[in-house]
DSSP file (Angstrom, degrees, kcal/mol; ACC not computed):
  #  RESIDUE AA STRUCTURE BP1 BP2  ACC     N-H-->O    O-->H-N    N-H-->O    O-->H-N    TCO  KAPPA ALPHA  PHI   PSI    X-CA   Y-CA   Z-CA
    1    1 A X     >        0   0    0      0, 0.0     4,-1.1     0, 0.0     5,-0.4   0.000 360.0 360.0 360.0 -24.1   63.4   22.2   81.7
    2    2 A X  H  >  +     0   0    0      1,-0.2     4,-0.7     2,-0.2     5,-0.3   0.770 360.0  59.1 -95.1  -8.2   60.6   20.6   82.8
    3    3 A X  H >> S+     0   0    0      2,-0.2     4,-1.6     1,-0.1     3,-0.7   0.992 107.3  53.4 -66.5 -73.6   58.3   23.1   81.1
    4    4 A X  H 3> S+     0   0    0      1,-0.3     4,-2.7     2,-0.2    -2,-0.2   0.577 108.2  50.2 -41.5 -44.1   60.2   21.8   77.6
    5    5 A X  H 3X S+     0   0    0     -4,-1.1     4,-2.0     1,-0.2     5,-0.5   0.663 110.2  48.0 -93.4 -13.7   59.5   17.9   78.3
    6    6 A X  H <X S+     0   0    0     -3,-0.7     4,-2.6    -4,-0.7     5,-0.3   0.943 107.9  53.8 -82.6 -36.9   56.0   18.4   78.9
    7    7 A X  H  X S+     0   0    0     -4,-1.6     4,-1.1    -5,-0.3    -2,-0.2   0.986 114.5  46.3 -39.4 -65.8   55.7   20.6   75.6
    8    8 A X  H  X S+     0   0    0     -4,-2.7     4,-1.1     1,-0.2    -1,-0.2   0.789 112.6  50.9 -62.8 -31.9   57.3   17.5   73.8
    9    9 A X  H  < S+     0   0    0     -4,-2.0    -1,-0.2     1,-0.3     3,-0.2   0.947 112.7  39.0 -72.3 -43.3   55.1   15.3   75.5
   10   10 A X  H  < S+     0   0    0     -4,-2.6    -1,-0.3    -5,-0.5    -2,-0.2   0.735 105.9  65.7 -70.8 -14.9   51.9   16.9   74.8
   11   11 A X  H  < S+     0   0    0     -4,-1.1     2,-0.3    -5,-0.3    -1,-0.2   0.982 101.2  74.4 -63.8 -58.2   53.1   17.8   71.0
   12   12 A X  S  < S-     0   0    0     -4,-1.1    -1,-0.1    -3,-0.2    -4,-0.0  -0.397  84.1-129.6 -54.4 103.9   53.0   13.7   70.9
   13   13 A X        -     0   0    0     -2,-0.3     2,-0.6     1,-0.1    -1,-0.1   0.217  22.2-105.0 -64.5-178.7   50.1   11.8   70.7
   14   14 A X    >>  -     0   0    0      1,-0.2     3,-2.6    -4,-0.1     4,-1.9  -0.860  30.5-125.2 -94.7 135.5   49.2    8.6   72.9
   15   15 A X  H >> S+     0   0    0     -2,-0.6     3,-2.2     1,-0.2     4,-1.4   0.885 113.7  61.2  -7.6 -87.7   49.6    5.3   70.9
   16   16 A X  H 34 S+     0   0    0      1,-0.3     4,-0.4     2,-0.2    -1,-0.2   0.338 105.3  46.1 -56.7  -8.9   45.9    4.5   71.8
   17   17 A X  H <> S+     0   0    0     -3,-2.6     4,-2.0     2,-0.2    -1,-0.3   0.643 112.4  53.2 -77.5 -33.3   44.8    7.9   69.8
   18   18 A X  H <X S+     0   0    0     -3,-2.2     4,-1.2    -4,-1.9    -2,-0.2   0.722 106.9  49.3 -65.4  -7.6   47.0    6.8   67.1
   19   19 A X  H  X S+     0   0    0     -4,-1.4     4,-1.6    -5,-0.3    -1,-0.2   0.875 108.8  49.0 -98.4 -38.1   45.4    3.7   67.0
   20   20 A X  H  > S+     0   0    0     -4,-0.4     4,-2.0     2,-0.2    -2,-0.2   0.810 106.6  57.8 -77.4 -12.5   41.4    5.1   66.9
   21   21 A X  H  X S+     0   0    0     -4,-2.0     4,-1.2     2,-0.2    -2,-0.1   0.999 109.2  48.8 -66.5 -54.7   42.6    7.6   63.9
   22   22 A X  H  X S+     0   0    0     -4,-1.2     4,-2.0     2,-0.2    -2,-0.2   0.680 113.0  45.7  -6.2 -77.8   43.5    3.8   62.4
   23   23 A X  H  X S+     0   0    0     -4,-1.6     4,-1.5     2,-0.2     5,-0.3   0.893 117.4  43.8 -59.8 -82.0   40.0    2.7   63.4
   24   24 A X  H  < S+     0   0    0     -4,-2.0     4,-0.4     1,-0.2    -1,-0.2   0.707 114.1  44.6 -44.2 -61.6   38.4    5.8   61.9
   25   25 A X  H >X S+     0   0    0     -4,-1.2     4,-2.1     2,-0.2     3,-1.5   0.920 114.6  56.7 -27.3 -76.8   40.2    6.1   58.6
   26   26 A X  H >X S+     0   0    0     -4,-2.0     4,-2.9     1,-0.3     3,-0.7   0.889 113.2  38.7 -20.4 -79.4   39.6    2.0   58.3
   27   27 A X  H 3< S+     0   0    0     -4,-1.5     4,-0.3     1,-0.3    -1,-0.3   0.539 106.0  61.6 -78.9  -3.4   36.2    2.3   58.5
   28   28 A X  H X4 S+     0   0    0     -3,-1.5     3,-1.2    -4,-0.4     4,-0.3   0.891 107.8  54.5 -63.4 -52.9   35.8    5.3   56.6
   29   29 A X  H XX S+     0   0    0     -4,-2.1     4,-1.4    -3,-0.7     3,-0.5   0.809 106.7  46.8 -42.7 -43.4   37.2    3.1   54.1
   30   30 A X  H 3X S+     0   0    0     -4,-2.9     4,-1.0    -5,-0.3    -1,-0.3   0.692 106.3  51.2 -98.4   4.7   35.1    1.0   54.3
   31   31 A X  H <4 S+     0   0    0     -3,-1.2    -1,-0.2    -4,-0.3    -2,-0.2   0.274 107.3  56.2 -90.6  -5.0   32.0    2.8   54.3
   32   32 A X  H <> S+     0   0    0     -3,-0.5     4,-2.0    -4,-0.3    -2,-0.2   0.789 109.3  51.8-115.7 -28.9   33.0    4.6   51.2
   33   33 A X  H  X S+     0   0    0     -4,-1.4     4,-4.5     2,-0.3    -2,-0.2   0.764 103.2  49.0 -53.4 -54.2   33.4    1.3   49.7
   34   34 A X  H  X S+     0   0    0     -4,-1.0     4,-0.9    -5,-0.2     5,-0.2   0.911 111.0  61.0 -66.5 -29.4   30.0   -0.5   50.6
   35   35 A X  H >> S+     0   0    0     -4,-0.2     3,-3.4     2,-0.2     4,-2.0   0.994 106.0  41.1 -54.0 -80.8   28.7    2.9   49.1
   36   36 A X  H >X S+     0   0    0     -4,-2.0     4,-2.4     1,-0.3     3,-0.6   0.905 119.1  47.5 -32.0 -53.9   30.4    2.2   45.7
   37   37 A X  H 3< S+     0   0    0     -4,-4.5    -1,-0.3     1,-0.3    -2,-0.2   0.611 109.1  49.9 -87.5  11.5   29.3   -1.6   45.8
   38   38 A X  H <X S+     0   0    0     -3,-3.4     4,-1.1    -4,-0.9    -1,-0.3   0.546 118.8  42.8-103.0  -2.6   25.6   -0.9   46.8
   39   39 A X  H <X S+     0   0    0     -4,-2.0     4,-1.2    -3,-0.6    -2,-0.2   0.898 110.8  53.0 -70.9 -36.8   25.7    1.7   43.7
   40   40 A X  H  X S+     0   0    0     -4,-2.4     4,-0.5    -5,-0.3    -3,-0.1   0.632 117.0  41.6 -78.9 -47.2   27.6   -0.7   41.5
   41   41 A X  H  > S+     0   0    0     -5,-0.5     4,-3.0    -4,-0.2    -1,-0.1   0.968 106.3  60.5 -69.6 -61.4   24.6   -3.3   42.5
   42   42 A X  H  X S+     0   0    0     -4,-1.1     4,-1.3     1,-0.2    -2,-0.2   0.715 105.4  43.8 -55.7 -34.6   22.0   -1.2   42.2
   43   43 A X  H  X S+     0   0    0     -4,-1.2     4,-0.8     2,-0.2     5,-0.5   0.712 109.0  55.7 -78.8 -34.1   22.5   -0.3   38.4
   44   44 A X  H  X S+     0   0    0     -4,-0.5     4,-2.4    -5,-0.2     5,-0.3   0.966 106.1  63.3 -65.3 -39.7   23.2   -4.1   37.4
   45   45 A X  H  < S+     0   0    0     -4,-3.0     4,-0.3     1,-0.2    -2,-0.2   0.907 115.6  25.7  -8.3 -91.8   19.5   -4.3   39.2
   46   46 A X  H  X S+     0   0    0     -4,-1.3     4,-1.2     1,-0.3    -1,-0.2   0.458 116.8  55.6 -69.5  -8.7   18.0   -2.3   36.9
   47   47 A X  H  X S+     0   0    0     -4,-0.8     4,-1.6     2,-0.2    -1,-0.3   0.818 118.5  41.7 -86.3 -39.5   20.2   -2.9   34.0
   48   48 A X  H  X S+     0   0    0     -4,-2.4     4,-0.6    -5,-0.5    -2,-0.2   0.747 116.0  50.2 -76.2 -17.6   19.2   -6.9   34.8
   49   49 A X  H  4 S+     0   0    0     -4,-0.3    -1,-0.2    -5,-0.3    -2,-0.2   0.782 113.8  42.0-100.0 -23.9   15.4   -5.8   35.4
   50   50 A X  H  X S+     0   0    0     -4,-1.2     4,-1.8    -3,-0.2    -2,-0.2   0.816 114.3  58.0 -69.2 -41.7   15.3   -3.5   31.7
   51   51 A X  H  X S+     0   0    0     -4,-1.6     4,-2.8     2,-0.3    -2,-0.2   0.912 110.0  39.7 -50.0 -69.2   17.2   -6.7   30.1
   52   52 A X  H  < S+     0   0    0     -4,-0.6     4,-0.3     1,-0.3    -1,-0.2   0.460 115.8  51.2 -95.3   0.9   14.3   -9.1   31.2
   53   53 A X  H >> S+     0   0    0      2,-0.1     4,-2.6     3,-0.1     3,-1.8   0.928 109.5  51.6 -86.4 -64.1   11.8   -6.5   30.2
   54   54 A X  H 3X S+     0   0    0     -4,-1.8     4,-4.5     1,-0.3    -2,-0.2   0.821 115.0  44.3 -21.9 -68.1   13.5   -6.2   26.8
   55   55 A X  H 3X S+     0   0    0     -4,-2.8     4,-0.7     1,-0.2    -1,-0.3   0.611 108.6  48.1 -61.4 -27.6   13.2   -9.8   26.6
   56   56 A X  H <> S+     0   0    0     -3,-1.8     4,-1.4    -4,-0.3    -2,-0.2   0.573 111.7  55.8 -78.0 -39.8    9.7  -10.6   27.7
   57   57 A X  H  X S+     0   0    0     -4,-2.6     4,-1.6     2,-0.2    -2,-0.2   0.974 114.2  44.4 -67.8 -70.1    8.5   -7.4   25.0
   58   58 A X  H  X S+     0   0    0     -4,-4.5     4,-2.6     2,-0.2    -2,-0.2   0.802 108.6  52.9 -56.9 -33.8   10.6   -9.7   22.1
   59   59 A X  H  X S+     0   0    0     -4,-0.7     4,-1.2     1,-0.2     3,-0.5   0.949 114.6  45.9 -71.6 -78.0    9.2  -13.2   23.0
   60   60 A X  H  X S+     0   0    0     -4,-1.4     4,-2.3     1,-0.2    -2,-0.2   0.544 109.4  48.9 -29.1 -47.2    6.0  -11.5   22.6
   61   61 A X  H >X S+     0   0    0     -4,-1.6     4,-2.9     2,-0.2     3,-0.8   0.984 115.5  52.9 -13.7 -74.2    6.8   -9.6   19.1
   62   62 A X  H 3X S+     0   0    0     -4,-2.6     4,-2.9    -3,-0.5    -2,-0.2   0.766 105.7  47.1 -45.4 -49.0    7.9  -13.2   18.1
   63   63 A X  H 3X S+     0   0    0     -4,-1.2     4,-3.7     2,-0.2    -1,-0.3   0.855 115.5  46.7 -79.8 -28.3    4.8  -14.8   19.1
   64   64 A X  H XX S+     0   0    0     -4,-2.3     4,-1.9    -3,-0.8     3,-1.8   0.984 110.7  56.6 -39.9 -65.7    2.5  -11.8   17.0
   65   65 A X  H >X S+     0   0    0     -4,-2.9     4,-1.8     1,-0.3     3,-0.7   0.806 106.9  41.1 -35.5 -62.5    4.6  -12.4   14.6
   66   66 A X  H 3X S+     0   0    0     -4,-2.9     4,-1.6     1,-0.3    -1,-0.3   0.781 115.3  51.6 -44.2 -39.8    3.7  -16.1   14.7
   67   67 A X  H <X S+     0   0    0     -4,-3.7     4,-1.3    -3,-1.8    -1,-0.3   0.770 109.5  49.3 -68.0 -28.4    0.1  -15.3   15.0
   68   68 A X  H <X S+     0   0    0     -4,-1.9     4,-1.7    -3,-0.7    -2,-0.2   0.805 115.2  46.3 -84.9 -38.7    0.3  -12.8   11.9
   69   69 A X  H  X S+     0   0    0     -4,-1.8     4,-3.8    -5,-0.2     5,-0.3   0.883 111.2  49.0 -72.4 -50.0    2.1  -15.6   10.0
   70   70 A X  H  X S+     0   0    0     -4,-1.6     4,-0.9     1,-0.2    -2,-0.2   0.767 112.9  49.3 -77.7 -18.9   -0.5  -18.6   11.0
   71   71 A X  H  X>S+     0   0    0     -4,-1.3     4,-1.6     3,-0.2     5,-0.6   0.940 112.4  51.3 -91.0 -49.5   -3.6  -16.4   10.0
   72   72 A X  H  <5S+     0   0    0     -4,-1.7     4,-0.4     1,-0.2    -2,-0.2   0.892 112.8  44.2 -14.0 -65.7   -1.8  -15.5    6.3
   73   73 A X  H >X5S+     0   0    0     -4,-3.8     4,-2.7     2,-0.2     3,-1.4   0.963 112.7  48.6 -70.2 -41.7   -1.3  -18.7    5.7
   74   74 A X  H >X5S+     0   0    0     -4,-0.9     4,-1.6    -5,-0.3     3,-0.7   0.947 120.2  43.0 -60.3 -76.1   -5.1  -19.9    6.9
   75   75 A X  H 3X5S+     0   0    0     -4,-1.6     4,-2.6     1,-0.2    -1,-0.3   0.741 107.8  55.3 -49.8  -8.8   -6.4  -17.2    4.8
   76   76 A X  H <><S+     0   0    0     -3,-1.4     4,-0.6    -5,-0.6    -1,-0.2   0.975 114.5  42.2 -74.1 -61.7   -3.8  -18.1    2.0
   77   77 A X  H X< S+     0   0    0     -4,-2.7     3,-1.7    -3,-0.7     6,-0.2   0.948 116.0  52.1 -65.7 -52.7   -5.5  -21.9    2.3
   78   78 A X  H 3< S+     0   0    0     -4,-1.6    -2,-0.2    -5,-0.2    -1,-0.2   0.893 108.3  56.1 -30.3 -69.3   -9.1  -20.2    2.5
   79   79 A X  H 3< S+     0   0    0     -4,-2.6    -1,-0.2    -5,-0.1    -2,-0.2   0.337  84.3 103.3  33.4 -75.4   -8.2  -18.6   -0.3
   80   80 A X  S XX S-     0   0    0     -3,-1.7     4,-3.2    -4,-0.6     3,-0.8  -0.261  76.8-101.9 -85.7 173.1   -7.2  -21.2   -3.2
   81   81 A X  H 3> S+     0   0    0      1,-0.3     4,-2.6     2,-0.2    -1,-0.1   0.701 114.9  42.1 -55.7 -37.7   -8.7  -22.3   -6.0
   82   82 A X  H 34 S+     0   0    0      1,-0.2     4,-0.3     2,-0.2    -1,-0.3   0.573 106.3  56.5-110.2  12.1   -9.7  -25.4   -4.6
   83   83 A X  H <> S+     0   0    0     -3,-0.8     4,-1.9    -6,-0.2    -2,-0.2   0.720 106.7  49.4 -86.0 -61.1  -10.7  -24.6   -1.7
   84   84 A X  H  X S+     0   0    0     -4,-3.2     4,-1.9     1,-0.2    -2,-0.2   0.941 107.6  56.5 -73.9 -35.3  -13.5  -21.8   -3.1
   85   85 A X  H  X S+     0   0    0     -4,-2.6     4,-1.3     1,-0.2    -1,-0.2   0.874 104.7  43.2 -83.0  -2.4  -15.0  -24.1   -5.4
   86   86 A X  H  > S+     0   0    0     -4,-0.3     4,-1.7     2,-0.2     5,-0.2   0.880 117.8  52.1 -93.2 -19.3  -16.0  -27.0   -3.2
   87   87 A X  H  X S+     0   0    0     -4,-1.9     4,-1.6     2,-0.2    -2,-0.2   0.961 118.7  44.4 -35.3 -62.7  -17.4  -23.4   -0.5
   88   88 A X  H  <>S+     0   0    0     -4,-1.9     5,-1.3     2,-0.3    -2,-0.2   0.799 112.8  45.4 -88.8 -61.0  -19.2  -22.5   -4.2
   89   89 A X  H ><5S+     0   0    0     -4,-1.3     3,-5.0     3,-0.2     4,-0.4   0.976 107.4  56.1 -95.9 -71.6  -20.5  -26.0   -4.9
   90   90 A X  H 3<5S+     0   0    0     -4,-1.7    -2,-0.3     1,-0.3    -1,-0.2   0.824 107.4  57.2 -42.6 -62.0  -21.9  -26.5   -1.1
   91   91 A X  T 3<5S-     0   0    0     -4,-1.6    -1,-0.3    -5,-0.2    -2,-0.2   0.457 127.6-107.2 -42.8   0.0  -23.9  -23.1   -2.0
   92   92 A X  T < 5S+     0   0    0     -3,-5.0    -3,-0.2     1,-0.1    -1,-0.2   0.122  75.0 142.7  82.5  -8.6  -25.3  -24.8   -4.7
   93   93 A X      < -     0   0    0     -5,-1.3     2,-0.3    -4,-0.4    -1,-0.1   0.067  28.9-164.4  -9.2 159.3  -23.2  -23.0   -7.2
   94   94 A X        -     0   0    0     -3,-0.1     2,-0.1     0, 0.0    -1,-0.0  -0.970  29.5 -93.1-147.1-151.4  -21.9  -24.6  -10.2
   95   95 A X        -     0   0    0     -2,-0.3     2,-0.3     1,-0.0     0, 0.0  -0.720  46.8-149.1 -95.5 145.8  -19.0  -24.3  -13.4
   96   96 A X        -     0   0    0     -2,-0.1     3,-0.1     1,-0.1     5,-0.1  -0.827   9.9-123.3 -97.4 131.5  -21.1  -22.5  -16.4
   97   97 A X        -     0   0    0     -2,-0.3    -1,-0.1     1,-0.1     3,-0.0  -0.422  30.3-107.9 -73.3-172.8  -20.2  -23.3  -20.2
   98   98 A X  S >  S+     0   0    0      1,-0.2     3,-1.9     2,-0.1    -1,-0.1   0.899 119.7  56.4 -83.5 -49.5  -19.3  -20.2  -22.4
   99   99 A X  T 3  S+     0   0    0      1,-0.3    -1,-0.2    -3,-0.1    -2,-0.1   0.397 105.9  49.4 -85.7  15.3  -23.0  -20.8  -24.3
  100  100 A X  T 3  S+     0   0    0      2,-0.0     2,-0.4    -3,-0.0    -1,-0.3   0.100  80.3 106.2-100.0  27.8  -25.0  -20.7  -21.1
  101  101 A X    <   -     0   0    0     -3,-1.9     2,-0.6    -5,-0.1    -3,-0.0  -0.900  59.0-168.4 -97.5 121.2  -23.2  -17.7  -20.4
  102  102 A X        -     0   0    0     -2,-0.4     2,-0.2     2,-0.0    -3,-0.0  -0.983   8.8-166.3-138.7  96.7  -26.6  -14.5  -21.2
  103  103 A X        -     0   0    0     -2,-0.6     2,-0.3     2,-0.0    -2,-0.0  -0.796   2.2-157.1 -91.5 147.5  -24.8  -11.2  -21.2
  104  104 A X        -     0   0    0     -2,-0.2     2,-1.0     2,-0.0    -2,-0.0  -0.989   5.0-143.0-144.1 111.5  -27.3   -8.5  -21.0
  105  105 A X        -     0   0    0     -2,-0.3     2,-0.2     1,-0.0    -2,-0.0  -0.743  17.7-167.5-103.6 117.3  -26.7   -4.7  -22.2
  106  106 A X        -     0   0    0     -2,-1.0     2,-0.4     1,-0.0    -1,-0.0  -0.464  20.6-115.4 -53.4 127.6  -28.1   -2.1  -20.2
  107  107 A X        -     0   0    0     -2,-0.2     2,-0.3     2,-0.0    -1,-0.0  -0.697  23.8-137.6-100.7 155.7  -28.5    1.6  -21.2
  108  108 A X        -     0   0    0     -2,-0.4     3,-0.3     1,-0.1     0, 0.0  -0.679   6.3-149.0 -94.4 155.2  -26.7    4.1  -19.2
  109  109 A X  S    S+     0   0    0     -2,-0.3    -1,-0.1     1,-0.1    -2,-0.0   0.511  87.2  23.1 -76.1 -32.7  -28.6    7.2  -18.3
  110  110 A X  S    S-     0   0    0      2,-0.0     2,-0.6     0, 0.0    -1,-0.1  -0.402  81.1-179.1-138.8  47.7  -25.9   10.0  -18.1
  111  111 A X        -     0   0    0     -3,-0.3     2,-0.7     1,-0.1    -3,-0.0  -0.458   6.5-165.5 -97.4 160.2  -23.3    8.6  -20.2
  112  112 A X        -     0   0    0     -2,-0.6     2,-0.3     0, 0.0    -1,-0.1  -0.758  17.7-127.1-108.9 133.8  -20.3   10.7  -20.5
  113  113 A X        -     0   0    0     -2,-0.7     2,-0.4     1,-0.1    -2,-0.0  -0.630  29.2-109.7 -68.1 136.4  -17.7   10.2  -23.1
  114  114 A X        +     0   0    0     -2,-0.3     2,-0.2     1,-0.0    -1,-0.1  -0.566  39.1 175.9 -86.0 115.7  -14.1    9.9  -21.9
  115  115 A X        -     0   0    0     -2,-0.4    -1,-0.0     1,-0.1     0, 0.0  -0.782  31.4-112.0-126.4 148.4  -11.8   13.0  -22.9
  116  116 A X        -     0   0    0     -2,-0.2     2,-0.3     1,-0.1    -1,-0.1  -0.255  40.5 -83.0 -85.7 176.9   -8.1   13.2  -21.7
  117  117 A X        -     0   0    0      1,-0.1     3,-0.1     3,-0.0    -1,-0.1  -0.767  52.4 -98.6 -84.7 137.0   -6.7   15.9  -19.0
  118  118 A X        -     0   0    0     -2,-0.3    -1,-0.1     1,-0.1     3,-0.1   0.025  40.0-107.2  -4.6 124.7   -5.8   19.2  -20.2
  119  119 A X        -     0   0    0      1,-0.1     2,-0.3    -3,-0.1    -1,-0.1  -0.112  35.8-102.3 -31.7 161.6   -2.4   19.8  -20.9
  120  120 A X     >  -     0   0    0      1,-0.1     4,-1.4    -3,-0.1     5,-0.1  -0.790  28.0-124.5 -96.0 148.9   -0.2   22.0  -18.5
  121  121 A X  H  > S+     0   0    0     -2,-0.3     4,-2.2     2,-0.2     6,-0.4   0.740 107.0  65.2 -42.0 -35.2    0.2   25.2  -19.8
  122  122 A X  H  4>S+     0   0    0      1,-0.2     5,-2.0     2,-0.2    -1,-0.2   0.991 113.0  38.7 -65.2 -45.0    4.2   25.0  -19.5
  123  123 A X  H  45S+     0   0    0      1,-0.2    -1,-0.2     3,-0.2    -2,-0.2   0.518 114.2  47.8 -87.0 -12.8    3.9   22.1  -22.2
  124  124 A X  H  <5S+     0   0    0     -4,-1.4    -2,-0.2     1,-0.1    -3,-0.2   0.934 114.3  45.2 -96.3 -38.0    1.5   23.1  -24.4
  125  125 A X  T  <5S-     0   0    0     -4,-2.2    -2,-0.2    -5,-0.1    -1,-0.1   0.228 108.3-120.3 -76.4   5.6    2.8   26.8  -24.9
  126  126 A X  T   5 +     0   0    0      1,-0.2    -3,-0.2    -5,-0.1     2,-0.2   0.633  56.6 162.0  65.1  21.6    6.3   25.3  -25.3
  127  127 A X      < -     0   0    0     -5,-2.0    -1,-0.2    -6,-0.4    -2,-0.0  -0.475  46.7 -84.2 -70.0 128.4    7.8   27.4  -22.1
  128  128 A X        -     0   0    0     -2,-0.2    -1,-0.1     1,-0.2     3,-0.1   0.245  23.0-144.0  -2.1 142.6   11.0   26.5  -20.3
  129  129 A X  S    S+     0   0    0     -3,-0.1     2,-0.3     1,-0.1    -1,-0.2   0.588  85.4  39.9-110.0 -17.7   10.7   24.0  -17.8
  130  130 A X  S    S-     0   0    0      2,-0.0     2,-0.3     5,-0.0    -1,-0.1  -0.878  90.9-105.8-127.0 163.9   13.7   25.7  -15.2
  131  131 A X    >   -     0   0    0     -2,-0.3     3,-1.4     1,-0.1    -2,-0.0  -0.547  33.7-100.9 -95.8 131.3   13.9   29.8  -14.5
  132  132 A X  G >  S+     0   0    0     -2,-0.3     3,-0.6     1,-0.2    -1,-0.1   0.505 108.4  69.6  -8.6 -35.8   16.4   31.8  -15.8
  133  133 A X  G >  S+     0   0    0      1,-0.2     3,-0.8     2,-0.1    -1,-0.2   0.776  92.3  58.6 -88.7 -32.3   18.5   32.1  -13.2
  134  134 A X  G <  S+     0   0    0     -3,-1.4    -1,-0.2     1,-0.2    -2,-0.1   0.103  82.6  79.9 -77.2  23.6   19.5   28.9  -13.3
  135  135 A X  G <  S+     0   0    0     -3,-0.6    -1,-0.2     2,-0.1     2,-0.2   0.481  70.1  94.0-119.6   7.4   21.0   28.7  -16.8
  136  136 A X  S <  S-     0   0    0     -3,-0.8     2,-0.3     1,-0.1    -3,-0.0  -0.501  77.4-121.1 -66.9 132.8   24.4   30.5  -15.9
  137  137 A X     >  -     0   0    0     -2,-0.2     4,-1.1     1,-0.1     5,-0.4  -0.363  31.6-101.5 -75.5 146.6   27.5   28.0  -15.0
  138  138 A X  H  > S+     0   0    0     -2,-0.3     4,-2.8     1,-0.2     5,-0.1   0.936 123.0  61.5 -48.9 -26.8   29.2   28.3  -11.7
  139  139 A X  H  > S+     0   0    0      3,-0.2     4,-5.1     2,-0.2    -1,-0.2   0.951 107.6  45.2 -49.4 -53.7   32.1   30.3  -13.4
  140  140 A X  H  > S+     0   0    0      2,-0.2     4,-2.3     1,-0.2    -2,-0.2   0.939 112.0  51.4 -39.5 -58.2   29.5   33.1  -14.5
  141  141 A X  H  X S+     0   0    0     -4,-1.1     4,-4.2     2,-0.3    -1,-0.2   0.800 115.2  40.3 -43.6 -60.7   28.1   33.0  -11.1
  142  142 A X  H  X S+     0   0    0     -4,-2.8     4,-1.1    -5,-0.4     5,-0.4   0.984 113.7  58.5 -65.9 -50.0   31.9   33.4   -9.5
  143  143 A X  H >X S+     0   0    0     -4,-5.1     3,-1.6     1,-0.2     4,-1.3   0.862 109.0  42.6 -36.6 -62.8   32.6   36.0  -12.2
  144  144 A X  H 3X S+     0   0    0     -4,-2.3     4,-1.5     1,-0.3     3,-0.3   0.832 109.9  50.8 -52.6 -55.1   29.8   38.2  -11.2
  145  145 A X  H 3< S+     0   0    0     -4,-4.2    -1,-0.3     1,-0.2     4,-0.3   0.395 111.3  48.7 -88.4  16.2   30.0   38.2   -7.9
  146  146 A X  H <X S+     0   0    0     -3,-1.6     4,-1.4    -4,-1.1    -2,-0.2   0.533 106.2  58.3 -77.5 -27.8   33.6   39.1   -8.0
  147  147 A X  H  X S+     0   0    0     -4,-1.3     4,-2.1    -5,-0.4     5,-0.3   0.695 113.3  45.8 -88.7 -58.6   33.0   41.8  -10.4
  148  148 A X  H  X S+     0   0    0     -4,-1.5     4,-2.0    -5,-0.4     5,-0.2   0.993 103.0  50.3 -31.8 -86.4   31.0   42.8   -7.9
  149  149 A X  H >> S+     0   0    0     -4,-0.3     4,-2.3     1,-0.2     3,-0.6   0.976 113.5  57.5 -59.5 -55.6   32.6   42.7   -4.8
  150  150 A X  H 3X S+     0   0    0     -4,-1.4     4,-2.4     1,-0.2    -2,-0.2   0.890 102.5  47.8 -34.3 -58.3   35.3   44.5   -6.8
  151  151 A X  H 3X S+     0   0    0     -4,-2.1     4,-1.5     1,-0.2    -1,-0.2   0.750 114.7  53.1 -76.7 -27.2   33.1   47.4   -7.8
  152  152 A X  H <X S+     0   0    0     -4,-2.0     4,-0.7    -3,-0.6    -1,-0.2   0.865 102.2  53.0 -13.1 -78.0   32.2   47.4   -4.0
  153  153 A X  H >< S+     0   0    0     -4,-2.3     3,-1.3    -5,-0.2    -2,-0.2   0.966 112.8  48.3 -52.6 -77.6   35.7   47.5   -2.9
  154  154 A X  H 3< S+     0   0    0     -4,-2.4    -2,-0.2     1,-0.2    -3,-0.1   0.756 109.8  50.0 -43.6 -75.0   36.1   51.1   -5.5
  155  155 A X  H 3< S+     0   0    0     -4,-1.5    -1,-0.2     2,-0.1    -2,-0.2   0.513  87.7 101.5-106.7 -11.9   33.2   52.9   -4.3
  156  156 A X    <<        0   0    0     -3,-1.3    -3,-0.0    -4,-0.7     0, 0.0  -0.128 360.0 360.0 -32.6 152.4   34.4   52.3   -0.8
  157  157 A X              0   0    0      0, 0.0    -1,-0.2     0, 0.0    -2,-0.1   0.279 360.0 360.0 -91.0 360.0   36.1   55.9    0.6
């Protein structure tokens, strides 16, 4: 008998082993957990560090942009009408009538008279502009190659 109660005892754990499995399991737990939330951190990191990259790259864009715009317009004002003649008049320029205007004809050395381009062959010989094969309807097309596959089909043994 006493062989039996020692069997049962020893089958049965001590409280204080039941109590570190507790301990172990717990802190498994919780180890598998700080794992998740230092992954879970670590990608908002970089998702928050790409974000502020993202963001730094477009306030720059913006401000080309601005520069691209502020030189347009300063060439725009360079530019106008009234703006080149008082440039022109500081250069001593000044407005011409039409009678002080002395146009002066040169002679050209090699000149060639101006003749049009050739025609294409297709359009001066009056030739089709699409091939042959392409003037059949899609019915023909199925006809044929049914009549076809048919004659196929007979020679078969």
């Amino acid at each position: 008998m006493e062989s039996v109660e020692r069997l049962v005892r020893s089958s049965f754990q001590a409280p204080w082993r039941k109590q570190l499995q507790w301990v172990g399991w717990f802190l498994l737990c919780v180890v598998c957990a700080s794992l998740v939330a230092w992954v879970y951190v670590d990608i908002s990191n970089k998702t928050i560090l790409v974000g502020r990259q993202i963001q730094n790259r477009l306030r720059l864009l913006e401000s080309v942009e601005r520069q691209i715009e502020d030189r347009t317009s300063e060439l725009a004002t360079l530019l106008s009408v009234q703006m080149m003649e008082t440039r022109a008049r500081k250069m001593g320029f000044r407005p011409v009538k039409l009678g002080q205007i002395l146009y002066m004809k040169l002679p050209h050395r090699n000149q060639v008279t101006p003749s049009l381009a050739p025609r294409s062959p297709q359009l001066a010989t009056g030739a089709p502009t699409k091939p042959p094969h392409y003037s059949e309807t899609l019915w023909q097309w199925l006809g044929r190659q049914f009549v076809g596959a048919w004659n196929f089909l007979g020679e078969m043994p």
